[in-house]
C-alpha positions in Angstrom: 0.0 0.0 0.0 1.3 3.2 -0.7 1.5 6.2 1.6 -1.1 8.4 0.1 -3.7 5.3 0.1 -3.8 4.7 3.6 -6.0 8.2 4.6 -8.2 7.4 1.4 -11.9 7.1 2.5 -12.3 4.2 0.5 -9.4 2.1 2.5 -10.2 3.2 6.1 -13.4 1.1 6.2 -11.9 -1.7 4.5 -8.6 -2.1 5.5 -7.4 -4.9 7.6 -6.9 -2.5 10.6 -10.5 -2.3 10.6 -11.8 -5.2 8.9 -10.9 -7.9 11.4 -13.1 -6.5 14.0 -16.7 -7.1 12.3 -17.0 -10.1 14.7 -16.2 -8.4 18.1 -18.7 -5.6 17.1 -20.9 -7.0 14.4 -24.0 -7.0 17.2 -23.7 -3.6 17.4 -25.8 -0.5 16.3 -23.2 1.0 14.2 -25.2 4.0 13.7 -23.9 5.4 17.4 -23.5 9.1 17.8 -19.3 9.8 17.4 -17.9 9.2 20.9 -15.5 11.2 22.1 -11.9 10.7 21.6 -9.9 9.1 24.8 -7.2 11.8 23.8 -8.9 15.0 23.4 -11.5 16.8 25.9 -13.3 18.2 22.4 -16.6 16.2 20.6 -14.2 14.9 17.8 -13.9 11.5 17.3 -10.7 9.7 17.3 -10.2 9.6 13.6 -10.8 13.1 13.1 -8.1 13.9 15.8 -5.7 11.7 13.8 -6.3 13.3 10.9 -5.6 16.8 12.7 -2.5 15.2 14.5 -1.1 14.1 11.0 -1.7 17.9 9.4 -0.1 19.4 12.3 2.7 16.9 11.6 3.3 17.5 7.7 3.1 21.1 8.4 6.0 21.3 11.4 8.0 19.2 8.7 7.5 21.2 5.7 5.4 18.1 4.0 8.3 16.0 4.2 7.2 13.6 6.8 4.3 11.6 7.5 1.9 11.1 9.8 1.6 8.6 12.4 -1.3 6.6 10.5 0.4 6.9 7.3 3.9 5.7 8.6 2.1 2.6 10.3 0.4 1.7 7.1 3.1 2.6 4.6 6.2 1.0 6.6 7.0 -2.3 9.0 6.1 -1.3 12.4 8.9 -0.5 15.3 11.6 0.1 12.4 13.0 3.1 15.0 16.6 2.2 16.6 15.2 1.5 20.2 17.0 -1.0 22.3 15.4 -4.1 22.7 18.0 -6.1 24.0 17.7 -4.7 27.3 16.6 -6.7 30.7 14.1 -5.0 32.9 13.9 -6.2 36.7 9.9 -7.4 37.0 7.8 -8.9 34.1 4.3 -9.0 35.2 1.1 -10.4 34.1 -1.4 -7.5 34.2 -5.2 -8.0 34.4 -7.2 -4.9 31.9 -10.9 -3.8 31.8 -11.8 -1.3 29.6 -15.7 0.0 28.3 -15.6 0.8 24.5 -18.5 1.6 22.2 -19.8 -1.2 20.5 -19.8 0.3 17.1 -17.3 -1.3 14.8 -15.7 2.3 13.7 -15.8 3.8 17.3 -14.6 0.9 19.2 -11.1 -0.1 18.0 -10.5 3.6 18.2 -11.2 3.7 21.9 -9.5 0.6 22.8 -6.6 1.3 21.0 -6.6 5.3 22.6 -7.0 3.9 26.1 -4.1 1.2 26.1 -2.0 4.3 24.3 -3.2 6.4 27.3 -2.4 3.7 29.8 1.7 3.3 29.1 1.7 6.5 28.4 1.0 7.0 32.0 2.7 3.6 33.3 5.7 5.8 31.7 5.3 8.9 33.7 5.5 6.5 36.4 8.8 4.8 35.4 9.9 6.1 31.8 11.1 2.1 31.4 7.4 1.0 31.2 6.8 -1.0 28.3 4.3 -3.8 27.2 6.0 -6.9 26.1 5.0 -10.4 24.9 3.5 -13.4 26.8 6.5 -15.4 24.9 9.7 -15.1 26.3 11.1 -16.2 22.7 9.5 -13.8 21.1 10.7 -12.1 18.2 8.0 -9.2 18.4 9.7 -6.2 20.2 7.8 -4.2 23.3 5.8 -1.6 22.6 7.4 1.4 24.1 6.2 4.6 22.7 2.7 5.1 22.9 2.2 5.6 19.8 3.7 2.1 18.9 0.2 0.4 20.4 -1.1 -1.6 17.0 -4.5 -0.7 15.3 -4.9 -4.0 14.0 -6.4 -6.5 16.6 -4.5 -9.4 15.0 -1.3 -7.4 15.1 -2.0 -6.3 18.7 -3.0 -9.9 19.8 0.1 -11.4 18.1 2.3 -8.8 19.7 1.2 -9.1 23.5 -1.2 -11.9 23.1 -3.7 -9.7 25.2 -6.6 -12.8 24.8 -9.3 -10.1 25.0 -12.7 -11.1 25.7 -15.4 -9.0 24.3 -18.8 -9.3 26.1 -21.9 -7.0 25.4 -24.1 -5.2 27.5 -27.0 -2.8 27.1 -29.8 -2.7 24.5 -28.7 -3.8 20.7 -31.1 -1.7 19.4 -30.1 1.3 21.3 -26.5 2.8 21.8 -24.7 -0.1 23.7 -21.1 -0.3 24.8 -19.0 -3.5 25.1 -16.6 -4.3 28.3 -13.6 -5.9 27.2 -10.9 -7.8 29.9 -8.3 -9.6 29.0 -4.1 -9.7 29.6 -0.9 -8.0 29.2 2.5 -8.5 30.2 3.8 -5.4 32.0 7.9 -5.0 31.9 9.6 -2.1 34.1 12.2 -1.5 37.1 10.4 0.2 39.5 7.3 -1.5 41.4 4.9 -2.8 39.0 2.3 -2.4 41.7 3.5 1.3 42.5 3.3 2.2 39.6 0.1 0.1 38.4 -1.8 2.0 41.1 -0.4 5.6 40.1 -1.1 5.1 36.6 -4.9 3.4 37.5 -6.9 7.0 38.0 -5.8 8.1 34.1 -6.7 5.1 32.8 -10.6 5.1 34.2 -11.1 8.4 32.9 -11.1 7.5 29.9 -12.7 4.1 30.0 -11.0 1.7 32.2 -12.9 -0.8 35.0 -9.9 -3.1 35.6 -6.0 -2.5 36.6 -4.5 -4.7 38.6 -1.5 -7.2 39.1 -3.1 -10.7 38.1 -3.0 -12.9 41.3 -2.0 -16.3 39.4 0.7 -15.1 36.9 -0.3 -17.5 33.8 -1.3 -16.5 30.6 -4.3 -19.3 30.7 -6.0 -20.6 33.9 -8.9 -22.9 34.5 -10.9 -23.7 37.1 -9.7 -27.4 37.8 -11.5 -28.3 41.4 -14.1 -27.1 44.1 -14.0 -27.7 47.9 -16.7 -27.9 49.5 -17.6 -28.0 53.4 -15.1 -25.3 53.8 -16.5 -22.1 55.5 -16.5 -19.0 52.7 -16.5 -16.2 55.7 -12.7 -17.5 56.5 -10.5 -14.7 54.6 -9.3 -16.1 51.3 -5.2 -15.6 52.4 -5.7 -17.7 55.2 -7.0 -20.1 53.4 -4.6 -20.0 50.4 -1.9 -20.1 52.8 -3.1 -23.6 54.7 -3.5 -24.7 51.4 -0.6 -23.7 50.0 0.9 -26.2 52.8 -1.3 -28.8 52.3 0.2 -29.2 48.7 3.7 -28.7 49.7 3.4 -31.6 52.1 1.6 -33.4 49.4 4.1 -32.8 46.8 7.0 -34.3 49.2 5.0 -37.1 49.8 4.2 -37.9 46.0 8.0 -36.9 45.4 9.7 -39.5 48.2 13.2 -37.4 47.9 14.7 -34.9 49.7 14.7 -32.0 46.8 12.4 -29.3 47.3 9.4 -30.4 45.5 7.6 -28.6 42.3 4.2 -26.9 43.4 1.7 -25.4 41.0 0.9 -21.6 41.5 -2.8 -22.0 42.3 -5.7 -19.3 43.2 -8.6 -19.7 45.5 -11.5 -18.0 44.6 -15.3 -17.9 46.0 -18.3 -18.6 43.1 -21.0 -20.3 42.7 -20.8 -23.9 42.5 -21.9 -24.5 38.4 -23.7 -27.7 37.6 -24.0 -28.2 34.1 -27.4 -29.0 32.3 -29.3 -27.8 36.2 -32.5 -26.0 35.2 -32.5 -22.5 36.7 -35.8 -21.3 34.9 -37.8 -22.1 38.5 -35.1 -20.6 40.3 -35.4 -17.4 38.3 -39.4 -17.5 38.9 -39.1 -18.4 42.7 -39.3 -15.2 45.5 -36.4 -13.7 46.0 -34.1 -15.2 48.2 -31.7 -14.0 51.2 -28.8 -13.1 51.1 -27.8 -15.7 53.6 -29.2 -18.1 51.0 -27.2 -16.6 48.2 -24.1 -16.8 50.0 -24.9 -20.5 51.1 -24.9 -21.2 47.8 -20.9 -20.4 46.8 -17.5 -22.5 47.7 -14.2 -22.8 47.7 -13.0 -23.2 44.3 -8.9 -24.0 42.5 -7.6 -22.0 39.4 -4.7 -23.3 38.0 -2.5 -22.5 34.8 -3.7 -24.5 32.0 -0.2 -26.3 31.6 -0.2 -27.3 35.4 -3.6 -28.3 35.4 -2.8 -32.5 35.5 0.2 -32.3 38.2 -1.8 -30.2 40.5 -4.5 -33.3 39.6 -1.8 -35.7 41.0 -0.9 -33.5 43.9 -4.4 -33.3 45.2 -4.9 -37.0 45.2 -1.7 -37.6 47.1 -3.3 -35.3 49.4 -6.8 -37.0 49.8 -5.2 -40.4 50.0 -3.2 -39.1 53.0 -6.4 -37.4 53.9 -4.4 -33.9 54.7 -7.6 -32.0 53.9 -9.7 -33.5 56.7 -7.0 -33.3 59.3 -6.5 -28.9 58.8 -10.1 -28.4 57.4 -12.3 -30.9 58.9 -13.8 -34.5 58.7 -16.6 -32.7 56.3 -14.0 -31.3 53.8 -14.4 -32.6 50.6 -12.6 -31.6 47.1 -13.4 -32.7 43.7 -12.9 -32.2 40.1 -15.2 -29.3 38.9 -17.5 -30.1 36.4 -17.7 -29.1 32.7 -20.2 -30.0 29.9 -18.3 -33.4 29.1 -18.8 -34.8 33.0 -21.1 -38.0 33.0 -24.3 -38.3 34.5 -23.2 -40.2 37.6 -20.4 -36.9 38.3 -23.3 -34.3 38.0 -25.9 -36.1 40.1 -23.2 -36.6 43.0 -22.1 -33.0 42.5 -25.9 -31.7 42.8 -26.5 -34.0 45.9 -23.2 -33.3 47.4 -23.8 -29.3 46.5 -27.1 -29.8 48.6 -25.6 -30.6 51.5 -22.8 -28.2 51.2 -25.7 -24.9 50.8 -27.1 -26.3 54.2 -23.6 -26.2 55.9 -23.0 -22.7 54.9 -26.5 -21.6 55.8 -26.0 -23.0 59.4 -22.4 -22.3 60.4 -20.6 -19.0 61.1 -17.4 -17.9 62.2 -15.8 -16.5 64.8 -12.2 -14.7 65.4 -9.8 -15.4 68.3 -7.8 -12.2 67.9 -5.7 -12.2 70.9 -3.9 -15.0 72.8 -3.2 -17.9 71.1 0.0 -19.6 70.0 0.3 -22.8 67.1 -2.3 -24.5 66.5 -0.5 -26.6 63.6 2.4 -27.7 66.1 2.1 -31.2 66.8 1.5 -32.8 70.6 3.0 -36.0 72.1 1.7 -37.2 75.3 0.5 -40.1 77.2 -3.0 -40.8 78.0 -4.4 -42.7 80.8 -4.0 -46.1 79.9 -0.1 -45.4 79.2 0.1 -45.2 75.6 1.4 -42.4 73.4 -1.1 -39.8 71.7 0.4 -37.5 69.1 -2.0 -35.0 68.0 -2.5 -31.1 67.2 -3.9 -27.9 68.9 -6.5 -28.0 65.4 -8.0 -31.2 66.6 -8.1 -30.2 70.0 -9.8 -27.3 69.2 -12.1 -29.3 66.8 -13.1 -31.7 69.7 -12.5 -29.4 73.0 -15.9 -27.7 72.0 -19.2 -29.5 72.4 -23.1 -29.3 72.7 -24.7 -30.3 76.6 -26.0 -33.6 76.6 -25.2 -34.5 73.1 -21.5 -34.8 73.1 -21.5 -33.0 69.2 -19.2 -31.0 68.6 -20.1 -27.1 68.5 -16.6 -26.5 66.1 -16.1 -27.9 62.3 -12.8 -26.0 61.6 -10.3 -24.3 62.9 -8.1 -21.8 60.7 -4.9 -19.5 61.3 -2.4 -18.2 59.1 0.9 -18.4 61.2 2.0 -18.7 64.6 0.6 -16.0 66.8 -1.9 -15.2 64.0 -5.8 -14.6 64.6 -7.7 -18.1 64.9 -11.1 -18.5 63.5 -13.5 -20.9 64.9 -16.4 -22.2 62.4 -19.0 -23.0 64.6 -22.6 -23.8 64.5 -24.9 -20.9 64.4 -27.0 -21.2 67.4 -27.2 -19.3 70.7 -25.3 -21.9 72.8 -22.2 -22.1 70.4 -22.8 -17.9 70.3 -22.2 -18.1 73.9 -19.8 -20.4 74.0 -17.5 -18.4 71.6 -18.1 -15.5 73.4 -16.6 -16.5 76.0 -13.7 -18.1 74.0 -13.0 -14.8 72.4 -12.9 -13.1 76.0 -10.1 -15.0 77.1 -9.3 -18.0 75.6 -6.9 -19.5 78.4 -9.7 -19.8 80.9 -12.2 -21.6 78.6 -10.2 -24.0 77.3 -8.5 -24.8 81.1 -12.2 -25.6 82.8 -13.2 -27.5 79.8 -9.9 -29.7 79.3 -10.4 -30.3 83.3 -13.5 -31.5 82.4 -13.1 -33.8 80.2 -10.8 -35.4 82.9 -7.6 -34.8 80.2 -4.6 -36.1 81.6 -2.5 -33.1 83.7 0.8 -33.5 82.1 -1.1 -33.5 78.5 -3.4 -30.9 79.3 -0.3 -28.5 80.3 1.5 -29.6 76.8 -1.7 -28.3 75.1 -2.3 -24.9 76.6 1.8 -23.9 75.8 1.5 -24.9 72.7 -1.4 -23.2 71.6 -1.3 -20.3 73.9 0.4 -17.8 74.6 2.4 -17.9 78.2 0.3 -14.7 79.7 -2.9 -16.7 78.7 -1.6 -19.8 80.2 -0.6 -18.1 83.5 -4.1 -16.4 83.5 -6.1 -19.5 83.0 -6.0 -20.6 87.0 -7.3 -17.3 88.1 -10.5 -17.2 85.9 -14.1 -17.9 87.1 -15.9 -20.7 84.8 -19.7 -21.0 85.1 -20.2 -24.5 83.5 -24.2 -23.7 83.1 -24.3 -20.4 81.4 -20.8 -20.9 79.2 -19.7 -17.7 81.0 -16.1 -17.1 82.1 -15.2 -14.6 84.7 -11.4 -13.0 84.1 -9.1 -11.4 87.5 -9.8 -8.1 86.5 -13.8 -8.3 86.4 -13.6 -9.9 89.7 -11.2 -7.2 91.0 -13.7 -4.8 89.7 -16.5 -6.4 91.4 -14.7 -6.2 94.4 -14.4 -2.5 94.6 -18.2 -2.0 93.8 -18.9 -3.8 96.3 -16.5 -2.0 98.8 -18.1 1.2 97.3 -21.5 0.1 98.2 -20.6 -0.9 101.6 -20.0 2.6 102.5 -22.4 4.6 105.2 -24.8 6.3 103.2 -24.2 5.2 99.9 -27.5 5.5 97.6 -27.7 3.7 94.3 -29.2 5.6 92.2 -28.8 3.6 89.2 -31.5 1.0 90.4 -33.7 3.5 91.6 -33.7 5.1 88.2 -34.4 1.3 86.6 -37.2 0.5 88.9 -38.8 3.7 88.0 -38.5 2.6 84.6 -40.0 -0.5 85.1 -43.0 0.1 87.0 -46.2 -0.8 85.5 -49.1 1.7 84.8 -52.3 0.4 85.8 -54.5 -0.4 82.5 -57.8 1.5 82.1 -59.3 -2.2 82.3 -58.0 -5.5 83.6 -56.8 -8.4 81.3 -59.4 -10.6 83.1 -62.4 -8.7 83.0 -62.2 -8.5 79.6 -64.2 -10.5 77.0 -62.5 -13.8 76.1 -62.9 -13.7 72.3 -61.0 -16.9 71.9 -64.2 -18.8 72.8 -66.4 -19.0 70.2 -69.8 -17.8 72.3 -68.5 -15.4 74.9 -70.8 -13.7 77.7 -68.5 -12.2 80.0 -68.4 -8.6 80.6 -66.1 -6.1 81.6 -68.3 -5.9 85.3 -67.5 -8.4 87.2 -70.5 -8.2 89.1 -72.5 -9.2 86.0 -70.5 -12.4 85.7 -72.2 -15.8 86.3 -76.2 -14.0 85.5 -75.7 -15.0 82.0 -76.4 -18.1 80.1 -75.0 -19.2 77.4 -77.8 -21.2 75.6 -80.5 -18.1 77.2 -78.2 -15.7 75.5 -78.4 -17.5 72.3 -82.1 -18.5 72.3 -82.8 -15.0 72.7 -80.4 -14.0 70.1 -81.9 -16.3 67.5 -85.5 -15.6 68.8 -84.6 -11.6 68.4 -83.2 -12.3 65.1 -86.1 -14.1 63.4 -88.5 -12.1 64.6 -86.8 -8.8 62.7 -86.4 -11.2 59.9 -89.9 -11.5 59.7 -91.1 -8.0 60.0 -88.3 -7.3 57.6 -89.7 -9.7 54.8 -93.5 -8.5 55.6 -92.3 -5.3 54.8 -90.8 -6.4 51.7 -93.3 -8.1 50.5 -95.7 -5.3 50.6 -93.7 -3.2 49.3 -93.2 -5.2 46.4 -97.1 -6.3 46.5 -97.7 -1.7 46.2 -99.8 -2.4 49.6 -99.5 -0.4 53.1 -99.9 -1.1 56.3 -102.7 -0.5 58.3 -101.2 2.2 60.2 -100.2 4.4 56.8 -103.3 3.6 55.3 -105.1 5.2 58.1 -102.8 8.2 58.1 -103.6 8.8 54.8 -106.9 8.8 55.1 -107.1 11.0 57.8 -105.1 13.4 56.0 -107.4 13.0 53.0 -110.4 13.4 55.2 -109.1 16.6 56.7 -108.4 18.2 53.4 
């Protein structure tokens, strides 16, 4: 193509810069107003302002040069002596939202605008910034300038390998717009979060709904398995980092050497568990439900790169076999392969049935945070029990056991979660007002609880000390002794509220002393004397009731007198009411108005 074709009228609409995205906006109403340009605060569109750029151009260089649209089409791209040799300190996978018009002239020109207006900022930040390819290999250079950012979608996608994914919203018959996400690879020297989150506020001005670091650095991921009875109120970094462990452990085990084993990156994330072919049109029709119901409805689920997909497979299995899952999570905890549109019938049916039972879990747990106090609760315990033998255990299943219901022996806790040593604990307990009070009490001073209730359970001494050090702190473990435990009402009394106690009661022991407070309560509570007693009032529960508000009148009434004379009263104005009716319809009067008008008559 020569240099004076690419501005022709006739090529713009046609050209393979545009020509390849028909399919992303082919649902669109291409007969959109002009949107503004990303680039200029005017009503232009973005062609018009190239057009304008490329004059301005031409005439700064007496005619000699060309304009940035021409020069793309005319020559190869990124012919300009920039080195491209050079090594930058972070390459980083960068997750992009951006809202373009759905029209298939406006849109290109905004998404192009907006990822030119996005390094151009990223350079501000560190003038290094530059977008590079997925492919290490790769021959394609980085885009540095801002002006380097490809037209053509092919071009663009074969440079960074962005995989955008164009979905539609609004009206297709009105003016819609289309959000597109997808990937880039982000290489600098400086922070690539710093500067991510200085460049952010440019970028949504003119478009943008997504910029951030991608928290599993692959260019593909799937969703490869779901855990269920797992508690979706635990914060995801706890539970990323137990997991994290889990598969490390795992990984050593499947590996049997001493090397450090090879773990997938994974992601936890909370959806919706997906069943595929489930109807949802009744669920669509039914009331609307809570949001406790909603929420019940979501788990735990695995991403994974694409390429790690099958070793993280064989990882997971190690782990179930060794059943590492149950013994940090829970006896409940369950984790299986998500579903997809090629599952069997048998895989979906257990999925529904086991998703069931995982919706009623959620609905009826909750959790609860031990902030303060506590030590390991991953360490393990050796000690011997009563009948001499060796027990080797963990402050998890202590705590998972410690906990139960009066009179039924079930226990109140289904998993126990921390981070790190020293780290907030979070109990996942049945939702209930005996577990609530239970747990209260836990959270007010840990040491205390768990002292009466190990003493109850008649655990061994020398065990039961092993226990508290290792997953409490020594100030907890020193203040254990001195606590007040009311087995009855789950209620723990600490030193200090007893101390406190003490003085009020000192206080009130004084010569004179007047508590006002009580008086002020009591005249709260007094009762003001209704206008008429509850008792004399009719009883209009009972279907025929006779007694008055005078209890003097009570006991002269019958109740089959009442209703004789009720019906008797009734039938006899039923009569006289149909006489009357009947005359009336029959045009003849009564005696009585027949002589009135007679008399009348008579008189005149």
């Amino acid at each position: 193509m020569m240099p004076n074709e690419a501005d022709t009228p006739d090529e713009k609409m046609g050209s393979p810069v545009k020509g390849n995205l028909a399919t992303h906006f082919a649902e669109a109403n291409d007969r959109s107003p002009p949107c503004k340009s990303l680039k200029t605060r005017g009503g232009t569109t973005a062609n018009e302002h190239k057009d304008k750029e490329k004059a301005r151009e031409d005439a700064a260089t007496g005619g000699k040069g060309r304009g940035r649209r021409s020069s793309l089409s005319a020559t190869p791209r990124f012919s300009r002596p920039i080195d491209r040799q050079r090594s930058w300190a972070h390459r980083t996978i960068v997750d992009l939202g951006i809202k373009v018009p759905a029209s298939a002239q406006q849109g290109p020109d905004h998404l192009v605008g907006g990822l030119a207006t996005l390094l151009e900022n990223l350079k501000i930040a560190d003038p290094t910034a530059a977008f590079s390819p997925f492919d290490r290999t790769s021959a394609q250079p980085n885009v540095i300038n801002p002006k380097e950012v490809p037209e053509n979608m092919t071009r663009l996608q074969e440079l960074i390998e962005c995989n955008l994914n164009f979905t539609n919203y609004g009206n297709k018959s009105k003016d819609s717009t289309k959000t597109i996400y997808g990937k880039f690879v982000l290489s600098c020297d400086r922070d690539p979060v710093t500067i991510i989150n200085k460049a952010r506020a440019e970028f949504f001005k003119v478009g943008g709904m997504k910029l951030q670091k991608s928290a599993l650095q692959v260019q593909q991921s799937v969703t490869s398995h779901v855990i269920l009875f797992v508690s979706c109120d635990v914060e995801l970094d706890t539970l990323q980092q137990e997991f994290n462990e889990m598969l490390a452990e795992g990984a050593a085990a499947e590996a049997l050497t001493d090397e450090v084993p090879n773990v997938p990156e994974t992601l936890l994330k909370i959806q919706t568990v997906l069943i595929p072919k489930q109807k949802t049109s009744k669920e669509s029709k039914a009331p609307r439900q809570s949001m406790n119901v909603v929420k019940a409805k979501k788990a735990v689920h695995i991403e994974v790169g694409v390429e790690s997909r099958d070793h993280l497979n064989e990882i997971i299995e190690t782990v179930k076999a060794l059943k590492l899952h149950k013994e940090k999570w829970g006896k409940m905890c369950h984790i299986t392969e998500a579903l997809n549109y090629q599952s069997k019938i048998v895989e979906i049916r257990r999925m529904q049935e086991m998703g069931e039972h995982n919706i009623n879990y959620m609905f009826n747990m909750t959790v609860t945070y031990i902030a303060e106090g506590m030590g390991d609760v991953d360490g393990e315990i050796t000690f011997t029990g009563h009948d001499g033998q060796e027990i080797t255990t963990t402050g998890r299943q202590i705590l998972m056991s410690l906990f139960t219901f009066e009179g039924t022996n079930k226990a109140m806790v289904s998993e126990v979660h921390q981070a790190g040593r020293g780290e907030p604990v979070a109990l996942v307990h049945f939702n209930n007002d005996e577990a609530e009070q239970m747990m209260a009490s836990v959270s007010k001073h840990p040491g205390g609880v768990v002292h009466n209730l190990l003493k109850k359970k008649q655990f061994p001494a020398a065990g039961a000390v092993k226990v508290m050090k290792k997953i409490l702190t020594s100030q907890m473990c020193s203040e254990a002794t001195q606590c007040e435990w009311d087995p009855e009402t789950y209620s723990i009394t600490t030193k200090e509220e007893q101390e406190a106690k003490e003085r009020n009661d000192s206080m009130r022991d004084v010569k004179g002393f007047r508590d006002i407070v009580a008086e002020l309560k009591a005249f709260e509570k007094k009762e003001v004397k209704a206008k008429v007693q509850a008792e004399y009032m009719f009883d209009l529960e009972e279907e025929r009731s006779v007694k008055t508000v005078h209890p003097e009148n009570d006991g002269k009434y019958d109740a089959k007198e009442v209703d004789s004379k009720r019906s008797t009263r009734k039938k006899a104005h039923d009569d006289s009411g149909d006489s009357q009716k009947k005359n009336a319809d029959d045009g003849s009067t009564s005696s009585e108005e027949s002589g009135s008008s007679v008399g009348s008559a008579g008189k005149g």
